[in-house]
C-alpha positions in Angstrom: 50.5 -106.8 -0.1 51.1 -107.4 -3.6 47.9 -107.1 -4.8 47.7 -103.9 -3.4 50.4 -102.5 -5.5 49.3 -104.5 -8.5 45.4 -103.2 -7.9 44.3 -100.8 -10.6 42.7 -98.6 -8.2 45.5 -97.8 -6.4 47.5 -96.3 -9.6 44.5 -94.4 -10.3 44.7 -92.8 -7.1 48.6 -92.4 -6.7 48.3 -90.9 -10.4 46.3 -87.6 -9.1 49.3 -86.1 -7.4 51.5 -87.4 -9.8 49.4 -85.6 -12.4 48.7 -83.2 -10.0 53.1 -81.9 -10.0 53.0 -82.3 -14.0 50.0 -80.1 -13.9 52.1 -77.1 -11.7 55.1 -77.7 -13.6 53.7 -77.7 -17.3 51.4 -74.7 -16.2 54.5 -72.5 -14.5 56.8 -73.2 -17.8 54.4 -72.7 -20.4 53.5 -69.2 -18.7 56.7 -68.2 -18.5 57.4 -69.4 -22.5 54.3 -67.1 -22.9 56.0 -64.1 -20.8 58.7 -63.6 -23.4 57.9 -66.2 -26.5 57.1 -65.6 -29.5 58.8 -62.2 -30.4 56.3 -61.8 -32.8 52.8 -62.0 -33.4 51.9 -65.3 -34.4 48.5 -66.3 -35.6 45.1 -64.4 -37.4 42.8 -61.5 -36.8 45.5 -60.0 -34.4 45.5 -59.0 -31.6 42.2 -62.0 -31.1 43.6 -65.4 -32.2 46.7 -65.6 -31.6 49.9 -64.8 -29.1 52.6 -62.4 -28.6 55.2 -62.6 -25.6 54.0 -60.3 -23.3 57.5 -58.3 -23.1 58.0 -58.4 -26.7 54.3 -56.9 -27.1 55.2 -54.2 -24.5 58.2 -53.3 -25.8 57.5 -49.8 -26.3 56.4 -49.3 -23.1 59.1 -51.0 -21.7 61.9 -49.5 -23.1 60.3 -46.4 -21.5 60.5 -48.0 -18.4 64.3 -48.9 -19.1 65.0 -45.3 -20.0 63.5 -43.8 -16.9 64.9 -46.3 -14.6 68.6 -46.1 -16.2 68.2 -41.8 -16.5 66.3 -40.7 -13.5 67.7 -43.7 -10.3 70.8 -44.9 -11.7 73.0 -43.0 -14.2 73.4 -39.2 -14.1 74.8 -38.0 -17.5 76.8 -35.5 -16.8 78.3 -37.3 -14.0 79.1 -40.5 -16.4 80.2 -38.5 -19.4 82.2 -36.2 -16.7 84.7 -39.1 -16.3 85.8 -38.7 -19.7 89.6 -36.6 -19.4 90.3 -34.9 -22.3 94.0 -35.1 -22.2 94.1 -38.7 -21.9 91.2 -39.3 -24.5 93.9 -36.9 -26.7 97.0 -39.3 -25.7 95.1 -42.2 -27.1 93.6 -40.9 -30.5 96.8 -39.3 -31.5 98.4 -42.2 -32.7 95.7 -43.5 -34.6 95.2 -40.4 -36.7 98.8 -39.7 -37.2 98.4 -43.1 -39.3 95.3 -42.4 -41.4 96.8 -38.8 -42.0 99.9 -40.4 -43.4 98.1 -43.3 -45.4 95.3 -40.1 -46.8 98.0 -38.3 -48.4 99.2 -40.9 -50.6 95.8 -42.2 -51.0 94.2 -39.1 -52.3 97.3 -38.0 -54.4 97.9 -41.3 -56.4 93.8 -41.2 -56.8 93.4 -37.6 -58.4 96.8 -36.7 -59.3 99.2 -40.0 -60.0 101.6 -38.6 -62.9 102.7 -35.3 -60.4 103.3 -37.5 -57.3 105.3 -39.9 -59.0 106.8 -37.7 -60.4 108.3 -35.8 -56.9 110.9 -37.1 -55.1 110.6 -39.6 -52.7 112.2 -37.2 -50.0 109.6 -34.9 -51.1 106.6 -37.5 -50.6 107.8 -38.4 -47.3 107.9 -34.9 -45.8 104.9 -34.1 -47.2 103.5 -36.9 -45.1 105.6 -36.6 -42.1 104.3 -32.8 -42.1 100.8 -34.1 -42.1 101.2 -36.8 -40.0 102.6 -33.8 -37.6 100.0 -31.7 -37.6 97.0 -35.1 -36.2 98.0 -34.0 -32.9 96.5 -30.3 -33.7 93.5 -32.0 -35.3 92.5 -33.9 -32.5 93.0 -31.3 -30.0 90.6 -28.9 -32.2 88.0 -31.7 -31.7 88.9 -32.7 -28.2 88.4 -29.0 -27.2 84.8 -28.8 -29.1 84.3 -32.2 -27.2 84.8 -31.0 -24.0 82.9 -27.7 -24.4 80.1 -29.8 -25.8 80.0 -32.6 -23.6 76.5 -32.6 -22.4 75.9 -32.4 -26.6 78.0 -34.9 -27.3 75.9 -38.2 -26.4 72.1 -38.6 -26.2 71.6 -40.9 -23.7 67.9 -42.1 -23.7 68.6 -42.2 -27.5 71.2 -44.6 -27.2 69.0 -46.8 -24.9 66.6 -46.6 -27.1 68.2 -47.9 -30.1 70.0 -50.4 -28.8 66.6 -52.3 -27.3 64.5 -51.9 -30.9 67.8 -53.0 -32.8 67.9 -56.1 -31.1 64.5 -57.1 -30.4 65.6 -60.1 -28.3 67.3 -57.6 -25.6 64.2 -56.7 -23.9 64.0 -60.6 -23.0 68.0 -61.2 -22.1 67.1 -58.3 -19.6 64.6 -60.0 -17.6 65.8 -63.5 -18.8 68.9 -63.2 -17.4 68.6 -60.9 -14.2 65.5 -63.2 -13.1 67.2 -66.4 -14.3 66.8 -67.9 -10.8 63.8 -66.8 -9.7 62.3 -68.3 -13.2 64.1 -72.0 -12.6 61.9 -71.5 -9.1 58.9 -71.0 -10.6 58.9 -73.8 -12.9 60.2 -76.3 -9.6 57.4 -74.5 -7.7 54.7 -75.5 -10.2 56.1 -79.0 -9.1 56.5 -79.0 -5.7 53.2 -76.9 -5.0 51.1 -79.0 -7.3 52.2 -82.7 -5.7 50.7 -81.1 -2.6 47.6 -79.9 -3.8 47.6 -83.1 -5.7 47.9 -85.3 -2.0 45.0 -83.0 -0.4 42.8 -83.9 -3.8 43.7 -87.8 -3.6 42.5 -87.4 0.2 39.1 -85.8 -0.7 38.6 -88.6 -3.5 39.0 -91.0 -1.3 36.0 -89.5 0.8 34.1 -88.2 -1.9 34.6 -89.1 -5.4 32.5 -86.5 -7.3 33.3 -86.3 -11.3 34.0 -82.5 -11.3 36.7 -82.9 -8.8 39.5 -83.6 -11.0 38.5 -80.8 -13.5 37.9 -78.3 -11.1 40.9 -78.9 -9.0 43.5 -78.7 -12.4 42.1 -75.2 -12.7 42.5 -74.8 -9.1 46.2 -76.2 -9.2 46.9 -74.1 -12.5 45.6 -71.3 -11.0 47.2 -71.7 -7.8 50.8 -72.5 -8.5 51.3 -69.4 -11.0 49.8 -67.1 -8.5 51.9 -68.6 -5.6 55.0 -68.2 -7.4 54.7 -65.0 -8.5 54.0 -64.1 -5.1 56.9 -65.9 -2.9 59.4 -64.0 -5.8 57.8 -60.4 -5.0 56.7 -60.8 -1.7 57.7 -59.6 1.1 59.9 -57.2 0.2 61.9 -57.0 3.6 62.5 -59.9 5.6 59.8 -61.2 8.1 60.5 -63.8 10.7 58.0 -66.9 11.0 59.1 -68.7 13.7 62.8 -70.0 12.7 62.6 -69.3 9.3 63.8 -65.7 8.0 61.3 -65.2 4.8 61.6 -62.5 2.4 60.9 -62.4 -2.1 63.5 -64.3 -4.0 64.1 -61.0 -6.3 65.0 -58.9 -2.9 67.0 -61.9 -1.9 69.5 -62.1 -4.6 69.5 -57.9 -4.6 73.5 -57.6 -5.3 73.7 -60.9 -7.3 70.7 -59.4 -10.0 72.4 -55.9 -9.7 75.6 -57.6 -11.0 73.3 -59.2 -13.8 71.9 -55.9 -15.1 75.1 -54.4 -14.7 77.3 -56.2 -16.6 74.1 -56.6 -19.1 73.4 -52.8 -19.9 77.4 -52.3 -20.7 77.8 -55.6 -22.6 75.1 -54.5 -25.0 73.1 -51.5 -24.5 75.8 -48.3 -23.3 78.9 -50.4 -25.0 82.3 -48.5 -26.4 80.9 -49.2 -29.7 77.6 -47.4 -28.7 79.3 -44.4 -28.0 81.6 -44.1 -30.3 78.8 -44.4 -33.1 77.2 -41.5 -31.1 79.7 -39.4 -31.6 80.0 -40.3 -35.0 76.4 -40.3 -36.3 74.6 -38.8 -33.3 73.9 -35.3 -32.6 77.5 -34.0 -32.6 78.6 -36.0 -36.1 78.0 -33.0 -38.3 80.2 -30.8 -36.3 82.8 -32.7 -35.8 82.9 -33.6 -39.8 83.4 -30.4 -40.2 85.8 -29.1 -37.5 87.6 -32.4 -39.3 87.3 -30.9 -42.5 88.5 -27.6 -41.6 91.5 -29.0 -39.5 92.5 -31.0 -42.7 92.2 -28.0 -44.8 94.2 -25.9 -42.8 96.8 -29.1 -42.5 97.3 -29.9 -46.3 98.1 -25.7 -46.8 100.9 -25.8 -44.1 102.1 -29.4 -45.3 102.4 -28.2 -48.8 102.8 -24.5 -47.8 106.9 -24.4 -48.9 105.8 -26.1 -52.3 102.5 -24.0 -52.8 103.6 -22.3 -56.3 104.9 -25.3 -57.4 101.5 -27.9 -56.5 99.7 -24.5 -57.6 100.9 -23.9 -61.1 100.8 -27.9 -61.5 97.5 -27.9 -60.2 95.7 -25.1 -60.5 93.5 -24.0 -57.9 90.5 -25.7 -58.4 91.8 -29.0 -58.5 94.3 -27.9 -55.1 90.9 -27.0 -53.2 89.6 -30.1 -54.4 92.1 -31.8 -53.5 92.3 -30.3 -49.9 88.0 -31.3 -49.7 88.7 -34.7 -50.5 91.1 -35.0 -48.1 88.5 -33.4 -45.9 86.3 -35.7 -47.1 88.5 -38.8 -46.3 89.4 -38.1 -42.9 85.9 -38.0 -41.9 85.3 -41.1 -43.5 88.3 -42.8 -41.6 86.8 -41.3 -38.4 85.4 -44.6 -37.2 88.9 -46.7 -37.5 90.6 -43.5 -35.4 87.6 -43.7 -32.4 87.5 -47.1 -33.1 90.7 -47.1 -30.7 89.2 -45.3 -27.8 86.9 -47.9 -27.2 89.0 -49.9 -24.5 89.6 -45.9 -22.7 85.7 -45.5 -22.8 85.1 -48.3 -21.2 87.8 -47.5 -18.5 86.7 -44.1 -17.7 83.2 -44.5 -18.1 82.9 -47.3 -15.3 78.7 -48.3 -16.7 79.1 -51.8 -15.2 80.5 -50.6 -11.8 78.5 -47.7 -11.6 75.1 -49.6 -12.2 76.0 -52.8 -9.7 76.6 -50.7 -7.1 73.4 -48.0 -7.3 71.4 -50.8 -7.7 72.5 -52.4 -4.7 71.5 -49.8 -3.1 68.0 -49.2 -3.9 65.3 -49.6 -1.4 63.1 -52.9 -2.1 60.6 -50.9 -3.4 62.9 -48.9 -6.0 64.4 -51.8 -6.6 60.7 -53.6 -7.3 60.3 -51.0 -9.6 63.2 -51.6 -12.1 61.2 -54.8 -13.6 58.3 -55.8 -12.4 55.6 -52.8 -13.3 55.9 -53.0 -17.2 54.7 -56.7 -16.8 52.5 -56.3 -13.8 49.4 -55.6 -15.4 49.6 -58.7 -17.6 50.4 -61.2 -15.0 47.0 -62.0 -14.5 47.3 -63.5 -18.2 49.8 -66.2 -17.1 47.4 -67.3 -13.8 44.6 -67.2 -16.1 46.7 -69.9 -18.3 47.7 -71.6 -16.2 43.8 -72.2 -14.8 43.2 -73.5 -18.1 45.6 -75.4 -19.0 45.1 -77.2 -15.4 41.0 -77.4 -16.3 42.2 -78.9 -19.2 44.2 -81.6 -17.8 42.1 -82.1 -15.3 39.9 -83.1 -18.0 42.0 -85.5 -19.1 42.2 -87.1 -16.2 38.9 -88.1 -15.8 38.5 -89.0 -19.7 41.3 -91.3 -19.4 42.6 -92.6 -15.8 39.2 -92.4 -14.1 37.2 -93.5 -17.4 34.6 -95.4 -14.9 33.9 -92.3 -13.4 33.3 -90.4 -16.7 31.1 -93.4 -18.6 29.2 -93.6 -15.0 28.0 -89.9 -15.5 28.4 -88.8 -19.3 27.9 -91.9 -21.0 24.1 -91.6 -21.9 25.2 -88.6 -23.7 27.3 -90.5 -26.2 
């Protein structure tokens, strides 16, 4: 019995399966490393010799899908933006501007016109402010109004998405990366299991017949085989099917919710975030009027602040430098815009409800819909990762035969060398 385990030929033939597994495995991981690795282009005479993850290099096309499948299944625009109540987006900005207004006034006056503010009296400088600091609450409602009467102006939706995916080129991957995260880990264990079996039905056919080509021709097979398998058992079917006591149905339509979650929480973690609309609203579309419904409200404010002292500031003044002054104050509000939206953020993501709203639509989608979210942009290039992994397996087929079955190669190649 011992010299059965200690007999070279029996290692050579418990190493195909064994080689057979690392051959699934190896084939399954690299192809996914290819699906989304490198970002870039990397190597000469592109697009010919060289690589580019193939949702990196179908980003454009990509993002369209995204677009389309956030805009026309899952988000309606109006509806989202809708939630937004004016009153209570009113309630939280107030404060904020209130503050800047009161910190502008003494800003702009000791920057253009030190010697006359320090020289009024400090019960002077404070009503000055307090009156300014009054009249925030008019300035946001003059922009909350224009909001509200401009909502479907206000945010450009498919812009936004759009943006935020060729900003962060990485995005596109944590997308698929992280909604498919289990349904990846199977593929690579597949690759395992799926090879050690083809490997056991290729030890039994060497036994009968050892022909040289066999282990080339079945690590192509095994490459080939295990990629295409896997792909399949995650897409495929997309409804359950009973066979005999088993209930069999595609890992993706499986875990339905649990991916839906995924996406979810992904799209308002980094793609329609607070931030993300708040910048909208500052540099999208609407930004240029509402810098200068801003600038107009301050106008109007610094006139009624100062409007008891007007002669006075006037005559100091003159009224070149007093409508410069009121345009930088214009000027300065607008730039302190961010800080005072920078507080709605946590009411955004309140009233907007992106995480919940996604989760549950896409819970809801029919298997096929659902299908559709990720799998088309890629589809067309899946034949690229079998086709790898076929020649990867070829190639350590090869191997095989150079090294563990050397006999086998001499006995037929060696008159060549």
């Amino acid at each position: 019995m011992d010299a059965f385990w200690f007999s070279a030929t029996v290692w050579k033939y418990i190493s195909i399966p064994v080689f057979s597994a690392l051959v699934g495995y190896v084939t399954n991981v690299v192809a996914l490393k290819m699906m989304f690795y490198p970002l870039e282009f990397r190597g000469v005479c592109r697009p010919y010799l060289g690589w580019q993850g193939i949702v990196p290099r179908k980003a454009s096309k990509m993002t369209g899908v995204a677009v389309d499948t956030l805009t026309d299944s899952l988000i309606d625009e109006d509806e989202i933006f809708g939630r937004i109540d004016a009153d209570a987006l009113a309630a939280v900005l107030e404060g904020p501007m209130r503050r800047e207004t009161g910190l502008i006034a003494e800003q702009i006056m000791q920057e253009q016109h030190p010697a006359l503010w320090a020289r009024l009296p400090t019960a002077v400088r404070d009503e000055i402010k307090r009156r300014l600091r009054a009249r925030a609450q008019h300035i946001v409602a003059a922009v909350n109004a224009d909001m509200r009467a401009n909502l479907s102006y206000l945010f450009d939706l498919d812009g936004m998405i759009v943006k935020a995916l060729v900003r962060d080129k990485s995005l596109l991957n944590d997308i698929f990366l992280q909604t498919g995260h289990r349904e990846f880990k199977f593929i690579a264990r597949s690759g395992l299991v799926l090879g050690g079996l083809f490997g056991l039905i290729q030890m039994l056919i060497w036994l009968a017949f050892d022909g040289w080509w066999l282990l080339p021709v079945f690590g192509l097979i095994v490459g080939f085989a295990t990629n295409w398998l896997a792909l399949k058992m995650i897409f495929a079917p997309r409804r359950p099917v009973r066979i005999g006591p088993w209930r069999v149905q595609g890992l993706f339509f499986r875990r339905q919710n649990e991916v839906a979650e995924d996406y979810g929480r992904l799209v308002a973690e980094r793609v329609l975030t607070p931030r993300a609309l708040v910048d909208e609203i500052l540099y999208g579309p609407y930004a240029d009027k509402l810098n200068a419904i801003v600038r107009h409200e301050v106008a109007t404010a610094v006139d009624e602040a100062l409007s008891r002292m007007r002669p006075l500031i006037g005559w100091a003044l003159g009224e070149a430098d007093y409508a410069a002054l009121k345009t930088r104050a214009g000027e300065e509000t607008v730039a302190r815009m961010p800080r005072v939206l920078a507080d709605a953020e946590p009411y955004f993501q309140r009233a907007l409800r992106i995480r919940e709203t996604l989760t549950e639509r896409l819970s809801a989608l029919n298997p096929r819909a659902f299908e559709a979210m990720l799998r088309p942009a890629f589809e067309e290039d899946e034949w690229i990762l079998v086709a790898v992994g076929a020649a990867l397996g070829l190639a350590v087929g090869w191997f095989q035969l150079v090294v563990v079955f050397s006999d086998v190669f001499v006995a037929r190649f060696g008159a060549l060398f």
